[in-house]
Each structure stands twice: as C-alpha cells, then as structure tokens.
C-alpha positions in Angstrom: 33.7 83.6 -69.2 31.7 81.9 -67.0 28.2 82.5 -65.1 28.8 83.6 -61.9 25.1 82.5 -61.0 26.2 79.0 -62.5 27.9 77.1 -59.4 31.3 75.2 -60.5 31.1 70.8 -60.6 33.7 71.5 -57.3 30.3 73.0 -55.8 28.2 70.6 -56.5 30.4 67.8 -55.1 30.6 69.2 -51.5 30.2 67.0 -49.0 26.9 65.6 -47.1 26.6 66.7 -43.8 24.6 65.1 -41.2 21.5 66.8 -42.0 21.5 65.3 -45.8 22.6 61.7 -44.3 19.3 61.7 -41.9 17.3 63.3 -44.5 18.4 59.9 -46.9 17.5 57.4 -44.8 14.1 58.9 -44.3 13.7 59.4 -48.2 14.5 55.3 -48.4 12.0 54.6 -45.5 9.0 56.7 -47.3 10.1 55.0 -50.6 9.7 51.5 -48.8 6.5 52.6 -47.2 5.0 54.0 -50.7 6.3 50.5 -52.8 4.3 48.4 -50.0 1.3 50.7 -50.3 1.7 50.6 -54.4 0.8 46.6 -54.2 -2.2 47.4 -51.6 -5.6 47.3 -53.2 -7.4 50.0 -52.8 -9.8 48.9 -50.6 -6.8 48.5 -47.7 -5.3 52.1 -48.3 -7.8 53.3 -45.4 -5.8 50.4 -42.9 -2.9 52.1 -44.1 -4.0 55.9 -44.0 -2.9 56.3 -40.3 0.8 54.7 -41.0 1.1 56.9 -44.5 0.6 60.1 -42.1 2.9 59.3 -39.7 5.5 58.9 -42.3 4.7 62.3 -44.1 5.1 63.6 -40.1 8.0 62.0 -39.5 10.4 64.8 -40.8 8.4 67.3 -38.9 8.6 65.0 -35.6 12.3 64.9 -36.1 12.6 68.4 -36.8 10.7 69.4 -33.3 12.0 66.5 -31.0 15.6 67.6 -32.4 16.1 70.1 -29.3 14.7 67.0 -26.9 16.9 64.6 -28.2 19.3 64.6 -25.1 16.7 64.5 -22.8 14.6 61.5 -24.6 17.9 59.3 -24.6 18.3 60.2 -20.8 14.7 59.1 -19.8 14.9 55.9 -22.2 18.3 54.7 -20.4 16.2 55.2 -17.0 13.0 53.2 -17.6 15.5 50.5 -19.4 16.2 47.9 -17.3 19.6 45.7 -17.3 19.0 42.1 -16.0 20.4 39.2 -15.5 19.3 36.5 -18.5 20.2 32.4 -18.7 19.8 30.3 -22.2 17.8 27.3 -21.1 18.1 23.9 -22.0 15.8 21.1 -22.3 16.5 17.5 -20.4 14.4 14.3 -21.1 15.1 13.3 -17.3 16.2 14.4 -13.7 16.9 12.2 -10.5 15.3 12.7 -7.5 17.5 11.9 -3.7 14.6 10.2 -1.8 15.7 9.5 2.1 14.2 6.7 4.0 14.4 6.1 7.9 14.7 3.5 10.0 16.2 1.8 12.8 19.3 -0.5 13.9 17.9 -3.9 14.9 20.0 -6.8 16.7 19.7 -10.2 15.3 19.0 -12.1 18.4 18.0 -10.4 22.0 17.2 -13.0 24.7 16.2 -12.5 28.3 18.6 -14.9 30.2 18.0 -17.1 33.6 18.3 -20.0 35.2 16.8 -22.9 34.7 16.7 -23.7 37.9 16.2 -21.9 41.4 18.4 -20.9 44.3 20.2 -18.1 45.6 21.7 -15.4 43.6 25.5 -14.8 44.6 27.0 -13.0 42.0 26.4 -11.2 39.1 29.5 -10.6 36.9 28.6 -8.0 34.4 26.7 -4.5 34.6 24.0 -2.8 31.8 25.9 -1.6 29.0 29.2 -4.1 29.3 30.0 -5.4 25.7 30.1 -9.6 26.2 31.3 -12.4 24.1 30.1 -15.9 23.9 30.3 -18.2 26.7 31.4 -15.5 29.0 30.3 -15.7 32.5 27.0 -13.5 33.5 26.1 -14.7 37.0 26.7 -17.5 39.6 23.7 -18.9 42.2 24.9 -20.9 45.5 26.2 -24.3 44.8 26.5 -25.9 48.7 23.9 -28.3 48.6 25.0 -29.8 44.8 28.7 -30.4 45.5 27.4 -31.9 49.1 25.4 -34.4 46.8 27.9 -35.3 44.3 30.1 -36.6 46.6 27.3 -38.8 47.7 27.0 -39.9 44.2 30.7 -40.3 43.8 30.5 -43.3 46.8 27.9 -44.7 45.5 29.5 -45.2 42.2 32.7 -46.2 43.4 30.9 -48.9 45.2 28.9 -50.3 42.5 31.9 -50.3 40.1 34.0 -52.3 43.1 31.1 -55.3 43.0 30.8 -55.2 39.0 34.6 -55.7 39.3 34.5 -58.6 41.6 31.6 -60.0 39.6 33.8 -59.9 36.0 37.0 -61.1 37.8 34.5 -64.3 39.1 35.8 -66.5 42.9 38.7 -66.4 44.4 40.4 -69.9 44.5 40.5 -69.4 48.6 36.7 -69.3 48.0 36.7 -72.3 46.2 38.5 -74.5 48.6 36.2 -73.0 52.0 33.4 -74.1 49.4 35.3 -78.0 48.6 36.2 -78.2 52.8 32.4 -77.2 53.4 30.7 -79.7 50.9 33.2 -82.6 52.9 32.5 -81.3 56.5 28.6 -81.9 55.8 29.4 -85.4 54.1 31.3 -86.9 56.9 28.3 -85.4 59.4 25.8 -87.4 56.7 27.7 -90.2 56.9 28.4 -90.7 61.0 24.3 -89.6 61.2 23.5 -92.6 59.2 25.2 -94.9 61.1 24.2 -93.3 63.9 20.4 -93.9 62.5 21.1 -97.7 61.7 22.1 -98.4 65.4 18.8 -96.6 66.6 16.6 -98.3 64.3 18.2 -101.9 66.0 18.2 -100.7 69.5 13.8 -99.2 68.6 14.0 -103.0 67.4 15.4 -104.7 70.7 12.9 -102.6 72.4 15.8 -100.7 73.6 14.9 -96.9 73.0 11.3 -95.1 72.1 9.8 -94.3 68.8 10.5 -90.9 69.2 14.1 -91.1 70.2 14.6 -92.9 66.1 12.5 -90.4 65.1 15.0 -87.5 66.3 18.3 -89.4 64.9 15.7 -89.5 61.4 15.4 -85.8 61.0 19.3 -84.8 62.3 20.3 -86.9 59.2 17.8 -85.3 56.4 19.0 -81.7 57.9 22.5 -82.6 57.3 22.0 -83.9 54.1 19.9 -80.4 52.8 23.0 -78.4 54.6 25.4 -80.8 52.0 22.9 -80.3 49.1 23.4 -76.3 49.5 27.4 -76.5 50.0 27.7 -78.6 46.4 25.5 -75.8 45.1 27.9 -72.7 46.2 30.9 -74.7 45.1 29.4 -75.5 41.7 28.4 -71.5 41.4 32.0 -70.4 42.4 33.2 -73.5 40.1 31.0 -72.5 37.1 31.7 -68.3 37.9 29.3 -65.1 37.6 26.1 -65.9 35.6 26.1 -62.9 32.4 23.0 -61.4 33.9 24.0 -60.7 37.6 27.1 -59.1 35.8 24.6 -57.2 33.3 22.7 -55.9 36.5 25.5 -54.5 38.7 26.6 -52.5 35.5 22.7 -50.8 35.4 23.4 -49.9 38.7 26.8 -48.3 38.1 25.3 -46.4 34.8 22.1 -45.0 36.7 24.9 -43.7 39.3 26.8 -42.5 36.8 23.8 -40.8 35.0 22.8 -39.3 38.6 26.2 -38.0 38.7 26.2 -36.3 34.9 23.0 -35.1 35.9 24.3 -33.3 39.1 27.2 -32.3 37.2 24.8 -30.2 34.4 23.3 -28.7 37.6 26.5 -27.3 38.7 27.4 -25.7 35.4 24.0 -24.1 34.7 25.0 -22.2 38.0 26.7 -20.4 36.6 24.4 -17.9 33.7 27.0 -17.7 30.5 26.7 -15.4 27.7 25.0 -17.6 24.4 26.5 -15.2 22.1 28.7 -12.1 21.5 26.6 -9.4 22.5 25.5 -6.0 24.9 24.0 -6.3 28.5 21.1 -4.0 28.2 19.4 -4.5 31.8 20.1 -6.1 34.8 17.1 -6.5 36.9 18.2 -8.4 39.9 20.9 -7.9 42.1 23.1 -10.7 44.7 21.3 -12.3 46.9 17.5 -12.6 45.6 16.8 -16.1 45.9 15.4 -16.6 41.9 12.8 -18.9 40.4 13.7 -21.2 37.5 13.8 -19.0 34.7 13.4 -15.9 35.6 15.1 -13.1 34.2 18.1 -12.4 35.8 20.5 -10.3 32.7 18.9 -9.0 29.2 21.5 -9.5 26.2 21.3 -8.4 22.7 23.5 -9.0 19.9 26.2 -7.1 18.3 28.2 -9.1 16.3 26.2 -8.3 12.7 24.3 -5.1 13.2 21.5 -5.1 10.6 19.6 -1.7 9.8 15.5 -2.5 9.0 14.1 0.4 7.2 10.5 0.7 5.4 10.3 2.1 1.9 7.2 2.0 -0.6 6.9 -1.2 -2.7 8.1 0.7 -6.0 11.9 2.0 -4.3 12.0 -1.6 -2.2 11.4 -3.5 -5.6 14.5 -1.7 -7.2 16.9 -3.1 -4.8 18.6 -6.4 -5.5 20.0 -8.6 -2.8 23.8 -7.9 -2.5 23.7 -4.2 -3.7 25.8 -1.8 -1.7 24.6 1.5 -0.4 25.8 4.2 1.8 23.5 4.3 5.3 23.4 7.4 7.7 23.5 6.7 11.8 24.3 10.5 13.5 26.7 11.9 11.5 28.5 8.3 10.8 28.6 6.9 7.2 28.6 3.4 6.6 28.6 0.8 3.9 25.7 -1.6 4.1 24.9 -4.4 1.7 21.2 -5.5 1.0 20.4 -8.9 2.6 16.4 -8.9 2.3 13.3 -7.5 1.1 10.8 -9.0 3.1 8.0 -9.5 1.5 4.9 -8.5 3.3 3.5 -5.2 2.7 2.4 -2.8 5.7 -1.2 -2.9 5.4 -0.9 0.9 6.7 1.7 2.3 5.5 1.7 0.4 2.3 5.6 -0.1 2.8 7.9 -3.1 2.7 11.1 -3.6 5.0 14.1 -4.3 3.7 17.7 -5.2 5.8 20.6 -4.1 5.3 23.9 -5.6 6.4 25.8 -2.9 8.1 30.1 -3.3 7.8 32.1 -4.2 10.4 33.5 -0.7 11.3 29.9 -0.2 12.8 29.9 -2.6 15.3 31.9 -0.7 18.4 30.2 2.5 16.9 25.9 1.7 16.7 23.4 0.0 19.2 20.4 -1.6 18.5 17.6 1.4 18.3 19.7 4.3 16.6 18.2 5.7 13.8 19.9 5.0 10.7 18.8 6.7 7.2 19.5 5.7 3.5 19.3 8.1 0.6 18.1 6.8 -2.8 18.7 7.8 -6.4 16.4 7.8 -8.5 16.1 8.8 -12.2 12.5 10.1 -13.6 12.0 9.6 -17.2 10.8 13.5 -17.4 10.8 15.9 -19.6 11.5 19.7 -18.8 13.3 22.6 -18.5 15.6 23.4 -15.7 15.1 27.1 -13.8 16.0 28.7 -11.2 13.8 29.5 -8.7 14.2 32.6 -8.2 13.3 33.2 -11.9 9.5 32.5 -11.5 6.6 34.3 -10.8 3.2 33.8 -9.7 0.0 35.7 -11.7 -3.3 36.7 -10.0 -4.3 33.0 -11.3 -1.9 31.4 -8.9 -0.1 30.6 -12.2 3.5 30.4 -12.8 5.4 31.4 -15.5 8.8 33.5 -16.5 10.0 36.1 -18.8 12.1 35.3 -21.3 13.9 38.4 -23.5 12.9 39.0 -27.0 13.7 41.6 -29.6 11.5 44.5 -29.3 8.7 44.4 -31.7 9.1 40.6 -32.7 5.9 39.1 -31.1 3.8 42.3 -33.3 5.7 41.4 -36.8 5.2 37.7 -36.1 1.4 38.4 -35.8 1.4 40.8 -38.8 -0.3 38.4 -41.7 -1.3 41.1 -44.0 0.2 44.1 -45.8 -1.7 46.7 -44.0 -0.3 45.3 -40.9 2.8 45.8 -42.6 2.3 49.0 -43.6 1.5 50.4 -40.2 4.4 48.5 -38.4 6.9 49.9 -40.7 5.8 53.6 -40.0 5.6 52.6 -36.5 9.4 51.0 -36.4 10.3 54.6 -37.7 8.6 57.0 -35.3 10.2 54.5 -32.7 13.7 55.2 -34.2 13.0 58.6 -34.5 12.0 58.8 -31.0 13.9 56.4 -28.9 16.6 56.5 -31.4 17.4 53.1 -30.8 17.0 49.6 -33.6 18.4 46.9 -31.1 15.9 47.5 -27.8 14.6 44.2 -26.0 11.4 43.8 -24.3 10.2 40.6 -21.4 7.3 38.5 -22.1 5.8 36.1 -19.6 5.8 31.9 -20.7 3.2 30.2 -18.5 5.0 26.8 -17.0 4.3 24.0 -14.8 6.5 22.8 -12.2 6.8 19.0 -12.0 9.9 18.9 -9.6 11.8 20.9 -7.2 15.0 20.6 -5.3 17.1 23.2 -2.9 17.7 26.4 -5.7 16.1 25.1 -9.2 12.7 23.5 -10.2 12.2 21.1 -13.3 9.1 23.1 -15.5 7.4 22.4 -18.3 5.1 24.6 -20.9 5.4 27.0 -23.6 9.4 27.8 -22.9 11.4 26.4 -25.6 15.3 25.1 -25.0 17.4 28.3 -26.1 15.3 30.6 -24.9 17.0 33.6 -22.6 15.1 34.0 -19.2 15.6 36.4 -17.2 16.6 34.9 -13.3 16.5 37.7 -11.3 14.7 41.0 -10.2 11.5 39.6 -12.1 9.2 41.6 -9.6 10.4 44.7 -11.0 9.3 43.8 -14.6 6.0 43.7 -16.1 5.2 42.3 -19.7 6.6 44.4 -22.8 9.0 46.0 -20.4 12.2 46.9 -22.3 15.3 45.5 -20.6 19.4 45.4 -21.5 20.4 42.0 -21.1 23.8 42.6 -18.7 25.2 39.5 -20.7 25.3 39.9 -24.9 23.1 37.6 -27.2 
C-alpha cells in the first residue's frame, strides 16, 4: 500500500510551465555570473559587488515589473525608431564633369573696300546675308574708265598697224617711186653739168659774170645732195626694216597694251567681291557716298569652318590630344568637335591655355561667330572614399561632419570591456536589460566623424573612420542622437 504523502513518478514528471522555463534561464545566467566571479581574484570581487547584486535582484525585479510588462514593451516600441539604413562601399576613384566656356570664333573676318575711290552705286548684299566666294558685294561708277579704254583701244590698234607694216617691210610700188626718184635727180645732175661746163666757157670769153657761174655751181651740188638722199631711201626700202625700229614699235604697242590691262584691273575692282564664303555682319555705307580708297564699305566674316576657342587650366588643356573628339554645347545644340590646337601660351591672369576645337559641319547654318559654346570634361581622380548620400550627414557644434552607422546594442561597451570585472558587470547588466526591455536583438546609432573630399548633385565622396560594409543610416538623422536605439526598416 502506498504513502499517500509520497507523490507518484507520474507526479513528478508534470510538465514545466512558463514560470519554471523563466526561472531556468535565470538559474543558468547566475551560474555564468558565479563561474566568472569564481576565476576573479579577490581583490576585483568589490568591481564586481554591484553586478553580483543585481543578479541576486533580478528574480525580485522580474517578479515586480511582471504586472508592467505590457506597458514597458509599449513605451520601448515608442522611443524605438525605424530608419532607413544603406551598406556602404568603398571606391579607390570617382570622376569629376568639369564644364568650360567659351566662344565661337570665325577663321578669317576682313573689313572689305575699294582700293580705289569713286562713287558708290550699288551695294548688292544686306547685314546678315550668308555669301560665297567671289560673289558680288558692291559696284562704284565706271563712266570715266570705259571712256578711257576706248582711248586705249585706238591707240593700240594704231601702234599694232605700224609694227605690222614695219615686219611686212616696202611695198614694191615703194620701191620703184624710190628707183624713178634716184633717175629723175641723175638726169637733173647730169643736164646741170653741162649746163655748168658751157658757163665756165662763156665766164671764159668774157661772156657772162662771175656770179652768174657761180649760181649754175651751186644748182648742180644741190641736185647732186637731192640724188645722194634718193639712193639712200631706195637702199633702206631695198635692204627693209632695221630689227631695232621693229623692236621699238612693239614697246610701244606693249606699254599700250599694259595701259589697257591696267584700266581693265580698274574696272573689275569696281566691283567689291566676296574673298571667301562667309556672313555680312555690317554695312556701313549706303549708294551714293562717293568713297576713299579703302575704306570700309561691307564687314564679312567667315563661316565655312566654325572653330569654338575655349580657355581651360594648363592641367585639363594638357590632357587633350590633337584629333580627339568631344561633345561641345551652343544653346541647347549638341555638336561633335574635334581638337585642332592647344595653343601654347598661358594667360598670365587667368593662368589658362586656349585650345580650338573644330566644330562639324551640321553647325555651320546653325552658330555665328560670338555664341557661347561649352564643353564638359571627364575626369577621373585617383581618390579614395566612401560614397553617401547627402542627406545622411550631419554637422556637430564643431562644424564637423560625420554619420551614424547602426550597431548591435551593447557592442561598442563589450568591445571596450578588457577585464573580467568589466565582464562581470556587463553580463548582469545584459540581464536587467532583458528583463526589462525584454528584448536580445535591439540596435543603437553611433556618429563616425568624415571628411568630404567631393560632391556632386545628391551624394558626396567622404573619407574617415567609416569602414566599407558598414550600415548608415540616410535619412531622418536629425531625429537621432548617439546610442539611440533604432529598427533598421530593411533586415541585416
């Protein structure tokens, strides 16, 4: 017969309720709390006197906050933030978009006029009017030059007519007036003489004076000088046109001629042509101004190869190579432009260099010498860093900047704890935080000071005591202060 006060082995295997299971697990943290303090000299059991009594109160604790324990979860989940977090990642560079401005410049620009004056009587084009080469510009009054090239023209035509007759030699009619003149003065030599030999016997006989032989004397010599200078034209006309008299007449016709060619580049320059494809930008003059010889009369620039001249510091200028292609702004136009020159003097103000680009020729009916035209660079700094949003920064009382990255609650104290009396006290304070917030996976915020080296639109490039794969938080930070416990909206 059995005891009754003696309970049956099916008693003593009922099973645990929730009471007993809580009850355990503080038995195994006081037995983890007394083997720590077991290897603790002596002279540290006094560190550790405060984190042995809250572990003997801990039961109590439980047992009094057990009616508040709704209320202690409710104000927890209140002062608990949830926020936004981001796993950063470090970069060993970053590029930087650098835009440089300058200005569309025409190759050639020239102030056209005359080079000559006279009267202005038309002018063919009007400021703006797109030209191409050797178009006509403007005309001046050409009366007076046409009038003398006509004169010219007679005088050539005569010169030529006596170089003509002068090649072709006499004329055989010429010849035989020449042969019947040289006979006509022989026959009149020869009757004078014997005119002159009856004289000289009659002055003999007493018959006539001295002065009437005298007069029959002289008749004959000037008949025989009159034959001398016939036999003389007939031997010219017999032997023809000496090389030098032929020589002669053709100077004259080539300074004629020259006269002519001269008058001739007169009458063209009359009329003002266009040197070159290009844009009338001013007119100054109008019809009938009478103009001095080069004076301004139409202002053209040049169009055909727009070139875009823009200033950049000596470092970005000496990364460009001749031929390279880039992408140039004018308005809201895009254009591909290939790099002709750097030049290579240096702004002694600016400390900049110029370099031209070759614009494509879609730009040509589209820009105009002046227009602001932009080019934006690439450039990659050998930096390294950590990439943040902006928004996840914040500025101390310092002016410094830094951001909150998540850890586990507790880990920056354990990490510090070097000794066992540390240890001790953390474990008794890890359980009166159970106990109380009733919570083992709670995260708190802790500021990293960082420097930013580089910033663009929405992010900045930082460096300092961040590490890549830590969680920052990138939003709402002026709501947090340091050991804040947050809920990460996104799971570790």
């Amino acid at each position: 017969m059995s005891d009754p006060c003696v309970p049956e082995d099916n008693q003593l295997e009922a099973p645990m309720t929730e009471e007993t299971v809580d009850a355990s697990a503080q038995l195994s943290k006081l037995s983890q709390l007394r083997q720590v303090l077991s290897q603790t000299p002596r002279w540290m059991l006094g560190l550790g006197a405060a984190g042995v009594l809250l572990a003997i109160g801990v039961p109590m604790a439980q047992t009094q906050l057990s009616a508040q324990e709704s209320e202690t979860a409710e104000a927890s989940e209140a002062t608990t933030l949830a926020v936004e977090t981001l796993t950063v990642e470090a970069v060993s560079s970053y590029e930087v978009a650098r835009s440089y401005t300058g200005e569309i410049a025409a190759l050639r620009s020239s102030d056209l006029g005359f080079n000559r004056g006279g009267e202005l009587v038309q002018v063919l084009v009007e400021e703006g009017d797109r030209v191409v080469a050797g178009q006509a510009l403007a005309q001046l009054d050409i009366q007076n030059l046409q009038f003398q090239r006509r004169q010219l023209e007679a005088q050539v035509a005569a010169a030529q007519a006596q170089l003509l007759e002068l090649e072709r030699g006499a004329r055989q009619e010429d010849i035989a007036a020449a042969q019947a003149e040289v006979r006509d003065f022989e026959s009149q030599l020869q009757l004078q003489e014997q005119q002159r030999s009856r004289r000289e016997y009659l002055y003999a006989e007493g018959a006539i004076s001295r002065e009437q032989l005298d007069e029959f004397a002289f008749g004959a010599e000037t008949i025989d000088a009159r034959l001398d200078r016939a036999r003389s034209n007939l031997n010219e006309l017999l032997n023809g046109t000496r090389p030098e008299q032929i020589a002669a007449q053709r100077a004259v016709v080539q300074q004629l001629q020259a006269s002519l060619g001269n008058l001739d580049v007169d009458l063209r320059k009359s009329t003002l042509n266009a040197p070159f494809d290009g844009i009338v930008s001013a007119r100054p003059v109008d019809e009938g101004v009478v103009v001095a010889s080069g004076q301004s009369i139409v202002r053209l620039v040049e169009n055909e190869a727009p070139e875009a001249r823009i200033g950049m510091p000596e470092q970005a200028a000496s990364r460009l190579q001749s031929g390279a292609v880039v992408t140039v702004n004018v308005n809201t136009e895009s254009y591909n432009a290939v790099v002709k020159s750097v030049l290579p003097e240096v702004d002694p103000e600016t400390r900049t260099q110029v370099v031209v680009f070759q614009l494509e020729q879609a730009a040509l009916a589209q820009v105009n010498p002046g227009q602001t035209v932009r080019v934006e660079l690439t450039e990659t700094i050998p930096e390294s860093g950590i990439w943040l949003p902006t928004q996840a920064l914040t500025q101390d009382v310092r002016g410094l900047w830094s951001a909150y990255v998540v850890v586990p609650a507790g880990s920056e104290d354990r990490a510090a704890e070097e000794d066992v009396a540390f240890e001790a006290q953390a474990v008794a304070s890890e359980i009166v935080s159970e106990a109380i917030t009733g919570e083992a996976d709670a995260y708190t915020v802790q500021p990293k000071a960082v420097e930013i080296l580089h910033q663009e639109s929405d992010r900045v490039l930082v460096r300092g005591t961040l590490q890549a794969g830590d969680r920052i938080v990138t939003a709402g930070i002026h709501r947090l202060v340091p050991g804040q416990q947050v809920r990460p909206a996104q799971p570790f």
